[in-house]
N, C-alpha and C positions, 0 to 999 in steps of 0.2 A: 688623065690618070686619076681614079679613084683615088680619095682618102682614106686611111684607116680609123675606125673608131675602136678603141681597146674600151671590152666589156671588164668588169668586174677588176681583179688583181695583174689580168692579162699582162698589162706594160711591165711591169712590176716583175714578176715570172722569169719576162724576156731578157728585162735588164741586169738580173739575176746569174743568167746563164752565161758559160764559158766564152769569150769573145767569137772561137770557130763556130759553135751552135750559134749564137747569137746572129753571125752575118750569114748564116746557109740561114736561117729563119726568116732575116731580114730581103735577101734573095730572094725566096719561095715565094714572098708576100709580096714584094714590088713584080714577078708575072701577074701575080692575080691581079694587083690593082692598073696592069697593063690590059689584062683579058684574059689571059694567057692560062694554061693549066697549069700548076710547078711541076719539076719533074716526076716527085712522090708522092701521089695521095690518092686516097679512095672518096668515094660518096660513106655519106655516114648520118644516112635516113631513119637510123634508132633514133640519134642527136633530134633532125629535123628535118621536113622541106626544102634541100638547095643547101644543106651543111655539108662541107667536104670537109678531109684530115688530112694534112700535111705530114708525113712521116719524114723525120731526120734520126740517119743513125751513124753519130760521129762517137764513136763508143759505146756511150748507151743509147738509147731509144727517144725520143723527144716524137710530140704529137702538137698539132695545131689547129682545133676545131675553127672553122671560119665559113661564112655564108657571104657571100660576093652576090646573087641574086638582083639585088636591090641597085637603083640605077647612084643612088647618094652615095655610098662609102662601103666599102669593106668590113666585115663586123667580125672582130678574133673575140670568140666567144670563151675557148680556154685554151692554156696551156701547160702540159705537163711533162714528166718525163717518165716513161711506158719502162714499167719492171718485170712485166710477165706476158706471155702472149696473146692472155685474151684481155682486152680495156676493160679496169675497172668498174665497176659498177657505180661510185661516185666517180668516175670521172664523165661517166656517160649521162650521168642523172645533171651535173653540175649544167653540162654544156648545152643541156636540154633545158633546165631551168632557164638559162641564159636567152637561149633562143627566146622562149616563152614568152619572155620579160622584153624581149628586140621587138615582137610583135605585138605585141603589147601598147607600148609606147609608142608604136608607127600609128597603130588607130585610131590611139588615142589624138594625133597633129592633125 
């Protein structure tokens, strides 16, 4: 099983959230770091290369940018919770940043 590595405020975000979002997130993320697809998500190639989004909606909206690609870890690049139906514009720009900064770092090792 894959590790996770939590970019930026990520963990922080998660640990934040309602205990039921909190373990459907937690969920989600222990498929991926199985292999596995979670039940809800799209590709989300604005973000980057191999970024998918997690959708949970236990009330409101919650989202979970992450790129599994890489044979090391799991990388949750952002986490928010989705008010409107089309993603933000900083929230797409953030998780893009993020990536940036993942490959970044990888080329740098």
């Amino acid at each position: 099983m894959k590790p996770i590595r939590w970019l930026g405020d990520t963990l922080n975000i998660v640990r934040d959230l309602s205990p039921e979002v909190r373990n459907r997130v937690g969920a989600e993320l222990r498929y991926v770091q199985q292999g596995e697809m979670p039940s809800d998500c799209k590709p989300m190639a604005t973000v980057g290369a191999g970024v998918h989004e997690i959708r949970v909606k236990l009330g409101n909206q919650y989202r979970v940018f992450y790129v599994a690609k890489f044979a090391v870890s799991v990388y949750v690049l952002h986490v928010f919770a989705k008010k409107t139906q089309q993603t933000a514009r900083q929230d797409l720009e953030l998780g893009a940043k993020r990536y940036r900064e993942l490959l970044a770092e990888r080329r740098d090792k």
